[in-house]
N, C-alpha and C positions, 0 to 999 in steps of 0.2 A: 504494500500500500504506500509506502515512502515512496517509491520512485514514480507513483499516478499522481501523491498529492503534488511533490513537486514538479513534476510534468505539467501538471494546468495552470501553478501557480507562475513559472515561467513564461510560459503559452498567454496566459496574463499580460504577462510585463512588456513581452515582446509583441504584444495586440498594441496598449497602451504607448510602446515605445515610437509604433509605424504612428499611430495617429496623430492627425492634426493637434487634433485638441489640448496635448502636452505640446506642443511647439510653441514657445514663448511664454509658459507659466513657471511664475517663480515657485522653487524647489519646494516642495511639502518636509515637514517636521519629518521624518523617517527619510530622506534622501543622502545618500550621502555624497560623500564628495568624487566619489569615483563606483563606480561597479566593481563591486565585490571580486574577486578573483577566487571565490569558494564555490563550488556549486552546492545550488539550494540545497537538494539531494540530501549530500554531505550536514548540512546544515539538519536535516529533518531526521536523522541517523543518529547524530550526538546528541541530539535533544531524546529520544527514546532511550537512548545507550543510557544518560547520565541523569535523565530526570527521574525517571522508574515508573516514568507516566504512561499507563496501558494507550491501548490502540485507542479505546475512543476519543481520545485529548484532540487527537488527529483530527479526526472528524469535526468536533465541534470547533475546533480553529478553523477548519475550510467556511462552518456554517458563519461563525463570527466575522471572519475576512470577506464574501460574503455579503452580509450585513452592512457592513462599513463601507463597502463597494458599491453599496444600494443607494450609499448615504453622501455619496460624493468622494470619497477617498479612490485615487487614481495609483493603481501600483504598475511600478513601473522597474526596470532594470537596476535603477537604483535604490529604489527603496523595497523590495519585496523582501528581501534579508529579515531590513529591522519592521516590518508590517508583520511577517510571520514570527518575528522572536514575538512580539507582542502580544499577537492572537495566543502563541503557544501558552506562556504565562498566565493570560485570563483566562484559558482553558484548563489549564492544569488545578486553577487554586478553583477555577467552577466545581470541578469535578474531581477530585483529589480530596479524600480527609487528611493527607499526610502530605504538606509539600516541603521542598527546602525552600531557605532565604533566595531573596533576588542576588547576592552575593555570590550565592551557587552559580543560579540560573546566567548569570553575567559571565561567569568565567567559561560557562556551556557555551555561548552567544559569541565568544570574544570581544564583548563590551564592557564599559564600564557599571558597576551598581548603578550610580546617578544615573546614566543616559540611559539604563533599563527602567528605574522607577520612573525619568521623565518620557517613554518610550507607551508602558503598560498606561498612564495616565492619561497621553494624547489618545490613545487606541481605546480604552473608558469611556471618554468625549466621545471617538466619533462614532460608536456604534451607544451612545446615547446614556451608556449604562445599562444596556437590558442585553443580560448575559443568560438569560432565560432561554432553553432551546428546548423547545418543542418535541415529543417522541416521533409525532407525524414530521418534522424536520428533519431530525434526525435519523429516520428510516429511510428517506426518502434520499438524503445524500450519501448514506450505505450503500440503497441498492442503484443507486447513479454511480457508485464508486465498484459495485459488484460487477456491471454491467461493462465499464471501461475497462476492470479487469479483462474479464473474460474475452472484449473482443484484443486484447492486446495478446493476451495468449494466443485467439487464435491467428490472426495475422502473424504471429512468430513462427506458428508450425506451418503455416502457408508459405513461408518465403526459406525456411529451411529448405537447403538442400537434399533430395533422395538420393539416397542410396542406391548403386547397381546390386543386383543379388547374382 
């Protein structure tokens, strides 16, 4: 599932990166100064590895991202990083009875505490405060994530090579 959610979240970035619409707007709070040189991927791998946060954090961070995408927030090549440390974090303590400090999560991130705690609190803002997800939501971007499974599996065994016998 890592490699779907950061597949769309990219697919994302690089939607927003062609578009007009980001041509000539000044930088959003989550931009940085350069494109990351990490793949997301990478990025959504150490956050399972080191948070100990089960699969559905996953989920409800695409449903939150999302959310905030609904709400005007435009992810883009260089902010997708720090959009998803952020979701990941309000996901994790949504849904988590046991989390670590942002201290942790930061050195997870390769951010600082501060630009995490001011990261999690712009990301609060724009999806309004309402961390609330829905079971019909959340089923719903399962079996959307079941079904992009599935067709990526089969396209892989379609383009594999046969064998002679």
């Amino acid at each position: 599932m890592d490699m779907i959610m950061a597949d769309m979240l990219v697919r994302l970035a690089e939607s927003n990166d062609a578009s007009e619409a980001v041509k000539g707007q000044e930088p959003s709070y989550y931009d940085a100064a350069e494109v990351p040189n990490f793949p997301v991927v990478d990025l959504v791998r150490r956050w399972a590895k080191f948070s100990k946060a089960p699969g559905e954090v996953l989920v409800m961070s695409l449903i939150l991202i999302d959310r905030a995408v609904g709400r005007g927030l435009i992810v883009t090549s260089y902010s997708v990083h720090r959009v998803l440390i952020s979701s990941l974090v309000v996901a994790t303590k949504m849904h988590c009875d046991q989390v670590y400090s942002n201290s942790h999560y930061a050195k997870v991130s390769g951010i600082s505490r501060q630009e995490l705690n001011r990261l999690e609190v712009a990301f609060l803002n724009d999806i309004d405060f309402e961390t609330h997800i829905s079971e019909d939501a959340f089923e719903a971007v399962c079996e959307t994530l079941r079904k992009v499974t599935f067709k990526e599996r089969g396209s892989k065994k379609k383009q594999s090579p046969k064998k002679k016998l």
